[in-house]
N, C-alpha and C positions, 0 to 999 in steps of 0.2 A: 526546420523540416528535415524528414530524411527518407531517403531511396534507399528501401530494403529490396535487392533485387538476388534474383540467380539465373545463373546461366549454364543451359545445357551445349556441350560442344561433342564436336566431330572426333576427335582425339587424335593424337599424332604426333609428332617433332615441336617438340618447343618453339613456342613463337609462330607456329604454320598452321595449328588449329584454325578451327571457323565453328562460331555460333551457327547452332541449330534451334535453340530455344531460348526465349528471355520472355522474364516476369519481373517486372517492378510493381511497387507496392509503395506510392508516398504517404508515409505518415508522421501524424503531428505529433508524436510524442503519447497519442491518448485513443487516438482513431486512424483508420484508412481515410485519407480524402479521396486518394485518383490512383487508377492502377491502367497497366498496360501491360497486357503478356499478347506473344505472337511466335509460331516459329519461323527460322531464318533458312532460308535458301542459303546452304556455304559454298556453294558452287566448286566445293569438293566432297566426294565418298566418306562415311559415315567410317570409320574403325569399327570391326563387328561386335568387339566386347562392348563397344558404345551402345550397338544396337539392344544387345543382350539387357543392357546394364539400364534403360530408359527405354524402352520400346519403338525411340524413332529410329524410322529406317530411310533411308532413300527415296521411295516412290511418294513417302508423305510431305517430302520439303519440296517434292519437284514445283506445285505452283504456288508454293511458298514466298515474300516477297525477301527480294535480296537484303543485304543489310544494308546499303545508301538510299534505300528503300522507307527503313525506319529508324536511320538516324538520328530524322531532325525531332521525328516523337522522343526517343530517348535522351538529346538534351533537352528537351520539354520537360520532362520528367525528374533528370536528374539535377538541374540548374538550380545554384542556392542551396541545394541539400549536401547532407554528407550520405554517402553512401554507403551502408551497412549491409554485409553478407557474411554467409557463415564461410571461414577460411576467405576472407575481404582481399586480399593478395592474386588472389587465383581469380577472379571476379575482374578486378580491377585490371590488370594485366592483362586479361584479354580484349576487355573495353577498348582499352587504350590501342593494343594492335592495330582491330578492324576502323578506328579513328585514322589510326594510323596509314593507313593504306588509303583511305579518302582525303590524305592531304593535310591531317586536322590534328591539333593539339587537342587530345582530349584531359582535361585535369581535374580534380575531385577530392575534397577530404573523405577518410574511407573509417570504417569500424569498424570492427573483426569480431562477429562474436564467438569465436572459439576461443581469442583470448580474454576477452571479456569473463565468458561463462569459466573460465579456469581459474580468476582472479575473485568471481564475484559466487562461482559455484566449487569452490577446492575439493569439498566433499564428495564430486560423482568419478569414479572410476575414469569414466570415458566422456571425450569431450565433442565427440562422433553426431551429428544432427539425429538419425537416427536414434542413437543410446540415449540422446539428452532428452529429445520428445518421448520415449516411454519411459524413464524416469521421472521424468516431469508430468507425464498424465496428461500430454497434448495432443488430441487429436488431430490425427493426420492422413491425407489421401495425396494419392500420386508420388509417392517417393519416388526417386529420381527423375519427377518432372518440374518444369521450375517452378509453374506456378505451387504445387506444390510442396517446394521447400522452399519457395520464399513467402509465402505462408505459414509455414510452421517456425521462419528465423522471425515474424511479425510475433508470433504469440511469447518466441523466445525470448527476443528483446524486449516483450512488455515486463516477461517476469526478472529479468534481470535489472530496466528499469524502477520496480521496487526494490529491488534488492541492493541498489546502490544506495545506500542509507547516507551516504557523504557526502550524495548527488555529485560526483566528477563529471558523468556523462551530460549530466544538464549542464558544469558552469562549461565542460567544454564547446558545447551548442552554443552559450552566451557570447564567451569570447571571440566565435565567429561571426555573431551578430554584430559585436562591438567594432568588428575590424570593419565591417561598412561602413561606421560611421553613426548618421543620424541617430539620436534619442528620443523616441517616443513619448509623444503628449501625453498626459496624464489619462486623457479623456479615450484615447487611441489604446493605453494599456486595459481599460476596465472593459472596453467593446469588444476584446477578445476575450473575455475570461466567461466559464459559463456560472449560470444560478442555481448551482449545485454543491451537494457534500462532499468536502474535502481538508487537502491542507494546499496550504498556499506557501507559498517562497517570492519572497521582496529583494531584489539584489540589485549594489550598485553597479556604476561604470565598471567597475572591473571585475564584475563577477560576483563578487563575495557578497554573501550572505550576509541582511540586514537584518532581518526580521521573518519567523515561521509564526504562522496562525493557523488555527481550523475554524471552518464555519458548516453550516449549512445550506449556507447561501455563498458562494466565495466573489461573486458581484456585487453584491450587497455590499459586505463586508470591506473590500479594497476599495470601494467607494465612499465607505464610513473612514478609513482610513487616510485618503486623500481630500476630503472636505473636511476632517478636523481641526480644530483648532486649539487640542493639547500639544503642548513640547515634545512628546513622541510624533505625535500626527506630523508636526510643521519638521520634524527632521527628516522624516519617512518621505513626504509628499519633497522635499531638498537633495535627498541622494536618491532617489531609486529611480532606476534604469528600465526596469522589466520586473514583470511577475509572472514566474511559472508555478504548476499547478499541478497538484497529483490528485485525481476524484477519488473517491472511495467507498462511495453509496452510503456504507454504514459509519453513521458517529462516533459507534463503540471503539473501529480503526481508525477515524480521525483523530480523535484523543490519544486513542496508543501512540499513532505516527508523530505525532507533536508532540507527547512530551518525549520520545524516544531522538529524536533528530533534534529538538532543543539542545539536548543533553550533546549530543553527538558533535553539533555543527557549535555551536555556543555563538549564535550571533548577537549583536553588539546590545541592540534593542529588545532583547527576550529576557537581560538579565535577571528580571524576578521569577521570570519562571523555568530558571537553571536550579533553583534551589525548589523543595517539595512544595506543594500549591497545598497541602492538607496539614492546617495547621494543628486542627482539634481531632481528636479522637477518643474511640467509646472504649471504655474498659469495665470488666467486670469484676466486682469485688465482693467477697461476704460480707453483711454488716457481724455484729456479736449473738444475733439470734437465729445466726446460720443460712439466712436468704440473701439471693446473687442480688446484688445492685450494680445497677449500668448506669455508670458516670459517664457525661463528655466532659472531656478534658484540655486543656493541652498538649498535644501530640508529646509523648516522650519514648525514645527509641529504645530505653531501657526494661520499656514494660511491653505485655503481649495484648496489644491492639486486638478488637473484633472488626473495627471498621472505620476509617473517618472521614471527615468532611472539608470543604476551603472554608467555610464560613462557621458562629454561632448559629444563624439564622437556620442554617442548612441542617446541621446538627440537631437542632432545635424539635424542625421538621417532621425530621426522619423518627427522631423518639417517640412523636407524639404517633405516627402513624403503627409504627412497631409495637407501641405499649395497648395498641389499638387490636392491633391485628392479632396479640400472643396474647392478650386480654391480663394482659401484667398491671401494676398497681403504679399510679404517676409518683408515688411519694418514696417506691424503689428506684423509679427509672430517673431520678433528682427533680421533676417538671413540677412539683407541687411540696412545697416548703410548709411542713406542718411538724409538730410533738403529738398528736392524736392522730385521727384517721385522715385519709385524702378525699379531694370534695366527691371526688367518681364514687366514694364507698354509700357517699349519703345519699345518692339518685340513682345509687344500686348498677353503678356499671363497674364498679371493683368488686373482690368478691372478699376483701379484708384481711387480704395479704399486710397492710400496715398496720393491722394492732391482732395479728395473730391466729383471725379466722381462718386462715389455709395453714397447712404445715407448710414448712420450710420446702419436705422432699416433693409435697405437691405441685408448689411453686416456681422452687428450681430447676423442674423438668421444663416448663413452658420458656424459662430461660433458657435452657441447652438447646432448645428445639430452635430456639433464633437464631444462637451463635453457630448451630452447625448449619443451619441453612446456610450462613455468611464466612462459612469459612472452606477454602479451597482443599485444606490439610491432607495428604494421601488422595486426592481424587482424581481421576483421570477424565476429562470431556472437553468437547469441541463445540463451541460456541454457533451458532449459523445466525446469521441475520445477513438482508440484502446484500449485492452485489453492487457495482459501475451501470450496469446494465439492466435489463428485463431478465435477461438468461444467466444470470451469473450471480452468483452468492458468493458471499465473505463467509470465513470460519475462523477463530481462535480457538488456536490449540492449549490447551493444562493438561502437563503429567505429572503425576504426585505431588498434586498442588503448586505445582512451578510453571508460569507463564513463559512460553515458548517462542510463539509467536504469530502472524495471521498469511492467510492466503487467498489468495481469488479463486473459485472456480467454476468451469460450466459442467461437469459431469459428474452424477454419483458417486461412479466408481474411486475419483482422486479422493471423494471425504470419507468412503465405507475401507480403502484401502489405507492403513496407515502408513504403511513405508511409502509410498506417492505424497501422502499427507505431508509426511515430515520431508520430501525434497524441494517439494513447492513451499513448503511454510519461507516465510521472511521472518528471520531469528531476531528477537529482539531481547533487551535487559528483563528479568525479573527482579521487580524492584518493589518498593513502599507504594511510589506512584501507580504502578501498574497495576498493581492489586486494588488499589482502591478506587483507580477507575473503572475497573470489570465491576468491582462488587458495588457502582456507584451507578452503574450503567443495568447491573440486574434487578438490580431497586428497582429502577423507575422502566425501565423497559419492559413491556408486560409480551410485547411479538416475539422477544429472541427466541430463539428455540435452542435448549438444551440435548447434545448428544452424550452419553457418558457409557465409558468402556473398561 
């Protein structure tokens, strides 16, 4: 858990400051559970640039309650968590003061997102709350008041928590869990997980990374994984400690996220699918009478793929529906094995593309029309399909046909604005895989909604 909090003060002499305002925000890594903001009587005088600088003055903290006041709420708040604020140092240190003065050891693991966002965002100028929320396209009220900006360090930390693709920030949440001790029953880990789209993480005692999966169900699924009874299953349900969770609404980024962090993380149990999961693909070739024929194949990286598939079956599928939908001939597309015509010719749903009745240029135009529906080549567009939420959409970004990467958002403007677009995207590999999960996922997806620029 963690206490994203900030703190508005009096200003003054090092170390003699007094809170005026505090906003905490505990959250689990995915939601707000519990918040707490108030302001504090410092039972000393505001500094005026203070006043200038957040609008509290004097007359407003007068029946304000003191800080031994709201102490005990704020270790309520912050107990068991690590503490996360923007410049975490300044936050922390002052905590600790007015503890201090009440007699009290206050102690705390703390998280700094300025240096976070500087590690995990290199690319923005300025690493300023303000500059990073309108770079970032995060809506924000009350600047320099706390709840305010600990608020807008909530929306910062989620997007940084995607953009930790190595997941540090989680295994270092883990090893804090670890230091308490106890290991969670199997049955204890599946009751906290929700019945939703995402990727999941399997890690042992010590952190490390056993196993990434997506599901649609991520309940379900860690529950198929702990009642199994294959040699994966009984090692799985033998090391693992904890399963954390990244939701993601849309499947399209569940797949991205997985194969992208398989790749990244290389846990122990995912080794089949470190290597490409598409083993066949479709290529296009002339026969000798100058018409395109679409072979599946076995994947070969030496030739220039249209599309392909994990399985025959799948490959199988998709042709029969393709040669359906372009109204092409089964005995070009390889699905009907004949020396004369194909049976679709003799109940007249061919039009005798196999023994000559369409010209070749007739024909190989309804082929071109397939392969550039399915291919990304020089195009630029943004993908939308749902969000985590009701209010929030997912987008993947392609610029000149190269996979970029996806983002979360709640407001038009960050997906109509592209330079916002590209500071929130989470950059991921353009790869074989990548490609063929977009173009595997616009197959069968008939809701995504295409944007193109």
């Amino acid at each position: 858990m963690y206490a994203i909090l900030d703190i508005e003060t009096t200003g003054g002499q090092f170390n003699e400051e007094g809170i005026t305002e505090i906003a905490i925000y505990k959250f689990d890594g995915h939601e707000i559970v519990d918040q707490f903001i108030s302001l504090v009587n410092p039972e000393i005088p505001i500094q005026p640039f203070v006043v200038k600088l957040t609008g509290i003055n004097n007359a407003m903290l007068q029946s304000a309650p003191k800080f031994f006041e709201v102490a005990k709420r704020i270790i309520e708040m912050t107990n068991d968590c690590i503490i996360v604020a923007h410049n975490a140092s300044f936050d922390y240190r002052i905590l600790r003061t007015e503890f201090r003065r009440l007699g009290y050891d206050f102690e705390a693991q703390t998280l700094c997102t300025v240096e976070l966002s500087k590690k995990l965002l290199p690319e923005q100028p300025s690493h300023s709350l303000g500059k990073l929320v309108r770079a970032l396209g995060i809506p924000m009220a009350d600047r320099h008041r706390a709840s305010g900006d600990a608020l807008a360090t909530v929306k910062l930390f989620k997007i940084l928590l995607e953009k930790d693709l190595e997941k540090e920030i989680v295994k270092d949440f883990i090893k804090l869990e670890i230091e308490k001790g106890i290991a969670p029953k199997l049955l204890d880990i599946v009751a906290k997980l929700p019945a939703k789209t995402g990727v999941y993480y399997i890690h042992n005692e010590k952190g490390n990374l056993v196993y990434i999966g997506k599901s649609r169900n991520i309940k379900k699924r860690i529950n198929q994984h702990f009642t199994g009874t294959s040699t994966k299953c009984k090692k799985i349900q033998a090391e693992v400690f904890t399963v954390t969770y990244d939701e993601t609404g849309s499947e399209l980024i569940a797949l991205l996220k997985e194969s992208e962090e398989i790749k990244i993380n290389k846990p122990i149990y995912n080794r089949a699918q470190r290597k490409s999961i598409f083993q066949l693909a479709l290529y296009a070739e002339k026969d000798k009478n100058g018409y395109i024929n679409l072979k599946l194949q076995k994947a070969d990286g030496r030739k220039k793929e249209i599309t392909s598939f994990t399985s025959l079956q799948e490959g199988k599928n998709a042709l029969f529906r393709i040669t359906s939908h372009y109204n092409l001939c089964q005995k070009l597309t390889g699905l009907y094995h004949t020396k004369t015509n194909c049976f679709q010719y003799s109940i007249k749903e061919c039009d005798g593309a196999c023994i000559g009745m369409v010209s070749p240029e007739e024909y190989n135009a309804r082929v071109l029309s397939f392969i550039e529906k399915n291919s990304f080549e020089n195009q630029n567009m943004v993908l939308i399909d749902k969000g985590r939420t009701i209010s929030e959409r997912s987008a993947v970004l392609i610029e000149n046909g190269i996979y970029k990467g996806y983002a979360f958002y709640d407001l038009n403007y960050q997906i109509n604005n592209i330079e916002i677009l590209r500071n929130i995207i989470i950059p991921m590999q353009n790869n074989r895989d990548t490609k063929n999960i977009i173009q595997g996922h616009i197959r069968k997806n008939k809701t995504l909604k295409t944007l193109k620029f």
